[in-house]
C-alpha positions as CSV (number, residue, x, y, z in Angstrom):
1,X,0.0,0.0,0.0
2,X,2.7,2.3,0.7
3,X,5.0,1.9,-2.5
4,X,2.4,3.1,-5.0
5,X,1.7,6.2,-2.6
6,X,5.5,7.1,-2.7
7,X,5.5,6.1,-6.4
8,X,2.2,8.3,-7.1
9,X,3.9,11.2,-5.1
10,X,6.9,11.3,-7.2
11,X,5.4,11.1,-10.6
12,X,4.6,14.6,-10.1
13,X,7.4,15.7,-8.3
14,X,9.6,14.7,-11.6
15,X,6.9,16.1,-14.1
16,X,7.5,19.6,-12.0
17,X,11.3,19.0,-12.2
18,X,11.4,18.4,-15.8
19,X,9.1,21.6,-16.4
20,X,11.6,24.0,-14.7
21,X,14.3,22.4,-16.6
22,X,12.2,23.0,-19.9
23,X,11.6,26.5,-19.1
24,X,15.3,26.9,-17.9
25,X,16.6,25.5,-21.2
26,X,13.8,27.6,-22.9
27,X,15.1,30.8,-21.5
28,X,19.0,30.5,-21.9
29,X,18.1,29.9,-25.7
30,X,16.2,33.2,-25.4
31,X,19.0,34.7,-23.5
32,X,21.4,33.6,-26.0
33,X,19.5,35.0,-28.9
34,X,19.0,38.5,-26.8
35,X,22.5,38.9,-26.7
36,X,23.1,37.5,-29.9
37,X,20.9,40.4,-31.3
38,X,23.0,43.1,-29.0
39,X,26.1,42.0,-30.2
40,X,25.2,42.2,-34.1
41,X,23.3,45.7,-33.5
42,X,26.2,47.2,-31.7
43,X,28.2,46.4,-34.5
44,X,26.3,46.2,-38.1
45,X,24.6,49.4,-37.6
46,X,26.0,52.1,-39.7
47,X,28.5,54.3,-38.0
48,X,32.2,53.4,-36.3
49,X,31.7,52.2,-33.1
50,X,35.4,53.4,-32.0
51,X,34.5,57.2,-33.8
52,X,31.1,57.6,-31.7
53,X,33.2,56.6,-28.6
54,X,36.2,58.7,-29.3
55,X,34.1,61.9,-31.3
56,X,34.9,63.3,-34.6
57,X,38.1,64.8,-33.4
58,X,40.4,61.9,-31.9
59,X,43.3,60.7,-34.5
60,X,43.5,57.9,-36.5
61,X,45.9,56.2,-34.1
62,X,43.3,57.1,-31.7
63,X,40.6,54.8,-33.6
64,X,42.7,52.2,-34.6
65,X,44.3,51.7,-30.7
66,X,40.5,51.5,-29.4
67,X,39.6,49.2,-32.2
68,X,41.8,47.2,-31.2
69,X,41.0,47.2,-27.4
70,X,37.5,46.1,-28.2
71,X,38.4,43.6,-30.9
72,X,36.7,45.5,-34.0
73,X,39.7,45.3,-36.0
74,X,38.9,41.2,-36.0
75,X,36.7,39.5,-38.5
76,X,33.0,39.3,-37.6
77,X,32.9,35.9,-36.9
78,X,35.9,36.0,-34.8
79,X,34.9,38.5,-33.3
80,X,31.4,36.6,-32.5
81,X,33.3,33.4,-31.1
82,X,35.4,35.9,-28.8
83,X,32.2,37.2,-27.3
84,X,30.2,34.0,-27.3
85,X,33.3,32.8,-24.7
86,X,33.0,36.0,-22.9
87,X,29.0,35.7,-22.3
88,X,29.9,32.2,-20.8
89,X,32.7,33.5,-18.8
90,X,31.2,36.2,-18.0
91,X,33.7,38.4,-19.3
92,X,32.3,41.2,-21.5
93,X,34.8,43.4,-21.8
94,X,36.5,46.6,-19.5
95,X,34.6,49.6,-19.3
96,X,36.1,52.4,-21.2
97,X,35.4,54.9,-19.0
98,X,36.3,53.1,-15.5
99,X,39.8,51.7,-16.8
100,X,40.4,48.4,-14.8
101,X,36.7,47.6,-13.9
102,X,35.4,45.3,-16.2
103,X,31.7,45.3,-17.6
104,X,30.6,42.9,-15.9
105,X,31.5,43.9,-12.1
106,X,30.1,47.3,-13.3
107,X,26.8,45.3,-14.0
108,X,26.5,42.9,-10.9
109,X,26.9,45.7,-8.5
110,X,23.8,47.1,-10.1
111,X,22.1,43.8,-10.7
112,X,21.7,43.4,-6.7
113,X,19.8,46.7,-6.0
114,X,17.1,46.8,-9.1
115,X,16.7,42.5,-8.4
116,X,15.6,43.8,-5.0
117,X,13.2,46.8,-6.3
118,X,12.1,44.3,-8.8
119,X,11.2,41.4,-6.7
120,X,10.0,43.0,-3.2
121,X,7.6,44.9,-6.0
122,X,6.4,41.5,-7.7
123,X,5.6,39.8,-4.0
124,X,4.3,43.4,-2.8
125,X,1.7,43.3,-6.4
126,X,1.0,39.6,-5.9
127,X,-0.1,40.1,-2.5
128,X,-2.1,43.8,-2.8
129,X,-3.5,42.2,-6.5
130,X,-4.7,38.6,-4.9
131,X,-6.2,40.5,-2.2
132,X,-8.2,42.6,-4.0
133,X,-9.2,39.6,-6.6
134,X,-10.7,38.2,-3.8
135,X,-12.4,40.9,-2.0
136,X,-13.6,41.8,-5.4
137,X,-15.1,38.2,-6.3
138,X,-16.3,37.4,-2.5
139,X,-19.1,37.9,-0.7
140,X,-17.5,40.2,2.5
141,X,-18.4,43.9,0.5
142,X,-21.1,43.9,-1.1
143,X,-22.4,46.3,-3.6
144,X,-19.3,48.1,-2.6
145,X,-16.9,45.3,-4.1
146,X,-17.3,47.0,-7.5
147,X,-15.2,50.2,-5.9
148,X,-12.4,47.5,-6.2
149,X,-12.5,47.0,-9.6
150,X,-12.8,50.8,-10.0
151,X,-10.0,51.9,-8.1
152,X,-8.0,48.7,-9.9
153,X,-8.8,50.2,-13.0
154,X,-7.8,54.0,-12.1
155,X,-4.7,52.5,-10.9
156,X,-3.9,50.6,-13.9
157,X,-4.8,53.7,-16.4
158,X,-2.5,56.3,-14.3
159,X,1.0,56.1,-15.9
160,X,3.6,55.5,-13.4
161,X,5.7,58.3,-14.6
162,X,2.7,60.4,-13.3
163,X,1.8,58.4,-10.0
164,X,5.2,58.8,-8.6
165,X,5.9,62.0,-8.5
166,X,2.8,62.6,-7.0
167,X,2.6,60.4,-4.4
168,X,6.2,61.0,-3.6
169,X,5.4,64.8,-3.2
170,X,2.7,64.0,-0.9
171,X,4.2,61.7,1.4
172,X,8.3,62.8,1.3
173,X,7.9,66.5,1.0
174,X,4.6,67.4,2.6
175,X,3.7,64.9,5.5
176,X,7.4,63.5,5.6
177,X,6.4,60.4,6.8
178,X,8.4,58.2,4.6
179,X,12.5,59.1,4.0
180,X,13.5,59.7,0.1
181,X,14.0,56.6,-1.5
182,X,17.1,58.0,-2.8
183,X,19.0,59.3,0.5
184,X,21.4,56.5,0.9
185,X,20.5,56.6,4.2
186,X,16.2,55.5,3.7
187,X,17.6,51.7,3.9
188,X,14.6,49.0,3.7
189,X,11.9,52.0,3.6
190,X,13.3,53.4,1.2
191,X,13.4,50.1,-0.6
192,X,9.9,49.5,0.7
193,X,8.2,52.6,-0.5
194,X,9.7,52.6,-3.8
195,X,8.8,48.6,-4.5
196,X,5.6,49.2,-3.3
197,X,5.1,52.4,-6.1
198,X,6.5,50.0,-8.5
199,X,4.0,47.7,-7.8
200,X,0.7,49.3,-8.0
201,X,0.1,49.0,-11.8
202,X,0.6,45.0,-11.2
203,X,-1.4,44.6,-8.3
204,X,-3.9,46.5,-10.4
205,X,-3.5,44.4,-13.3
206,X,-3.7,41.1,-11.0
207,X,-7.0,42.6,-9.3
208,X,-8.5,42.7,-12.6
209,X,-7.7,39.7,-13.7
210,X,-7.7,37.7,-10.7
211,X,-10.9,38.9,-9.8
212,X,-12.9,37.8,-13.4
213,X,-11.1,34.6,-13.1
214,X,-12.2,33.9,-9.2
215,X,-15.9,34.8,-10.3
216,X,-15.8,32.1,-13.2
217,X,-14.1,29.7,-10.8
218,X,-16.7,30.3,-8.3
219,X,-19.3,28.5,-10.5
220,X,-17.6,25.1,-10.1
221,X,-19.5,22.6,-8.6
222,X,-17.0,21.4,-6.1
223,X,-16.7,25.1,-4.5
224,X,-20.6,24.5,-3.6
225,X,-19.1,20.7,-1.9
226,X,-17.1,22.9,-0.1
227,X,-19.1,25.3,1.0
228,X,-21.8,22.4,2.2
229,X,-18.9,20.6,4.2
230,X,-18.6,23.4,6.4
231,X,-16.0,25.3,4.8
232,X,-15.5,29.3,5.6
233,X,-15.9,31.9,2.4
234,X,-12.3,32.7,3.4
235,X,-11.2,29.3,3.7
236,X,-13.6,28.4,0.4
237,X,-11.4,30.8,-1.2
238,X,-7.9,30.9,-0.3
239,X,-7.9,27.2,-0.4
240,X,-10.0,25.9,-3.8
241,X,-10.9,28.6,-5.9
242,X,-7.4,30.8,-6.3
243,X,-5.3,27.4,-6.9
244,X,-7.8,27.5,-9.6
245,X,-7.9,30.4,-10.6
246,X,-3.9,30.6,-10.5
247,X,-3.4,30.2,-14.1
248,X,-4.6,33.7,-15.3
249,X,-2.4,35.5,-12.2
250,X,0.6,34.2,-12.8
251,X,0.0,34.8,-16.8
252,X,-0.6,38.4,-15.4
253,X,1.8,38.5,-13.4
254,X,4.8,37.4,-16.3
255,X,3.2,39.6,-18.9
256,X,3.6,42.4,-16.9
257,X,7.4,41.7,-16.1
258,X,8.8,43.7,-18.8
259,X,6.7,47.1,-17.5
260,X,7.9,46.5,-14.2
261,X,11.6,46.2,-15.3
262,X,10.5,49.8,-17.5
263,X,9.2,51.2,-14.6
264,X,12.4,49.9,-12.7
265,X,14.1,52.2,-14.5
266,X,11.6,55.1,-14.6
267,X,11.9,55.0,-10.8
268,X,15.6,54.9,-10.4
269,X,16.2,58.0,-12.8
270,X,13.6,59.7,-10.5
271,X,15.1,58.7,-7.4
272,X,18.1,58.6,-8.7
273,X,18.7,54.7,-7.2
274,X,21.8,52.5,-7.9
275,X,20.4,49.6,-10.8
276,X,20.6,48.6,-14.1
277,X,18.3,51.3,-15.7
278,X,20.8,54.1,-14.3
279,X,23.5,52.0,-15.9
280,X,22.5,51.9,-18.9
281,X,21.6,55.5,-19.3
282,X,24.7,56.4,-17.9
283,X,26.9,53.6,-19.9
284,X,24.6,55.6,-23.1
285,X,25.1,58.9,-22.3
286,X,29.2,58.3,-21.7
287,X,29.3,56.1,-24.7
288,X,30.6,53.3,-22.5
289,X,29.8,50.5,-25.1
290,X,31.3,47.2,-23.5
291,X,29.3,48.1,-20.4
292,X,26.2,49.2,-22.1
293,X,26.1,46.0,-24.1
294,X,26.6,43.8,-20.9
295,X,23.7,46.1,-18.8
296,X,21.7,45.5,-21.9
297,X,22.2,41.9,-21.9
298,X,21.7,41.4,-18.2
299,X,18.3,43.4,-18.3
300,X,17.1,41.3,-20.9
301,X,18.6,37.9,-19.0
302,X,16.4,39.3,-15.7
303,X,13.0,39.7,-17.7
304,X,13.3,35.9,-19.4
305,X,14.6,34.4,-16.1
306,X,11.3,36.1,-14.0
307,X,9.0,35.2,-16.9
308,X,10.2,31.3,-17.4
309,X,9.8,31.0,-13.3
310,X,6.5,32.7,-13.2
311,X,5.4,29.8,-16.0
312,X,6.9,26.4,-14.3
313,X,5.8,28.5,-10.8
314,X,2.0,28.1,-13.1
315,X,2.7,24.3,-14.2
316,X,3.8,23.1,-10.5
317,X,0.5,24.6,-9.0
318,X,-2.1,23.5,-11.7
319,X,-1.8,20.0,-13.1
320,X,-3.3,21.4,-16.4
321,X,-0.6,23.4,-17.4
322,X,1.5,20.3,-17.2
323,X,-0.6,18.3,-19.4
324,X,-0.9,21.0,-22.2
325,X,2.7,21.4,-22.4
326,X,3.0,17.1,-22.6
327,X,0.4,17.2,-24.9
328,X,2.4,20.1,-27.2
């Protein structure tokens, strides 16, 4: 009796484990094409790379020297196989504008402070979103529950660009109850504060979204079972209808991963925040190309990596997704 149990447990567990090793294989072909594309456009568009560095006036020695340094003087394909063994080893190049920092330790020490704005703003829009899917699709408001999907649509219809400011002029520079998220010294609130601005267009989107799907859900049969065993509306809902109604988040939820990473870098500029947006602007505005290529690359490897986990995170909790991508 217990061998089929332990044999009927792990069936799933390695159906989960060979979806997140399909979506990790998926997504460092993606990444590979990403900086594939970067690497050709850097260097195929038309103009001298070394001349847009240098400006109209440097020397011919000048160009030639800095050719060299970045390996244009190669042949393209050489050229390609040289930077193919640098995207494994992680070594991109040395920025031209820090001599003897190299792209890539220019990039990871602003990879740790938008991955933290980024994610505490995905949990923060998860949570805010699920919560007001549920209030929105449940029984606890009312009439009122409509207000939810009111204010969710405001939300999502105000621009961020717009929102912040704002909101930041209200709370930072007229009631001062929250530090600016840009004085080095606002720590976790000012972390908190600006996540949780980041996060507002997604928890609105989730709302939405999570709210349509939970009233569809709600139909099912079994939630009625549930209802007639004793079962809560809270515990009704939290516990059978959002695993349900999981699918259509978490699709939210990865759609919306490259406008969070945008707005990432909307909300560094305005604080002005360590992190990959202010990178690459600054690596763009100092024509810093070896640096702006790997900041480039890196942003991109971010947005596949959080969209391929947000998809197995969707096959491990519904079965269905797992079957549809066997039966592909």
């Amino acid at each position: 009796m217990g061998q089929p149990s332990r044999e009927g447990t792990a069936r799933p567990l390695a159906q989960i484990a060979r979806t997140f090793a399909g979506r990790l294989f998926e997504g460092l072909v993606v990444v590979w094409l990403l900086a594939t594309l970067v690497f050709f456009a850097m260097r195929l568009l038309p103009g001298d790379p070394a001349a847009l560095v240098l400006g109209d006036q440097a020397t011919e020695a000048d160009l030639a020297a800095l050719r060299s340094r970045l390996g244009l003087d190669a042949p393209i394909h050489v050229q390609y196989a040289h930077f193919l063994r640098g995207l494994v080893t992680l070594d991109l190049g040395e920025s031209l504008r820090r001599p003897g920092t190299t792209a890539a330790a220019r990039v990871g020490l602003a990879l740790g402070p938008t991955a933290a704005l980024a994610g505490v703003a995905v949990v923060l829009g998860a949570m805010l979103g699920v919560g007001g899917a549920i209030l929105g699709a449940g029984p606890w408001l009312g009439r009122r529950r409509a207000w939810v999907d009111r204010v969710a649509t405001a939300l999502a219809a105000t621009p961020l660009l717009a929102l912040a400011p704002v909101v930041t002029f209200v709370l930072v520079i007229r009631l001062r109850v929250i530090p600016l998220p840009g004085d080095p010294e606002a720590g976790a609130a000012g972390l908190l504060f600006a996540s949780a601005l980041l996060s507002l267009p997604l928890a609105a989107q989730v709302a939405r979204i999570g709210r349509a799907a939970l009233a569809e859900v709600a139909k099912a049969q079994y939630l009625t079972v549930a209802k007639a065993k004793g079962g809560s509306d809270g515990r009704v809902y939290w516990l059978h209808a959002l695993p349900a109604a999981s699918g259509p988040i978490l699709t939210v939820v990865g759609t919306q991963l490259g406008a969070l990473l945008g707005g990432a870098v909307v909300l560094e500029r305005l604080f002005d925040r360590p992190g990959l947006g202010t990178l690459i602007l600054d690596a763009y505005a100092s024509r810093d190309l070896p640096v702006l290529q790997a900041a480039v690359i890196a942003s991109g490897a971010l947005f596949v990596l959080a969209q391929q986990v947000a998809s197995a995170s969707h096959a491990a909790i519904d079965p269905r997704a797992r079957g549809a991508k066997g039966a592909a």
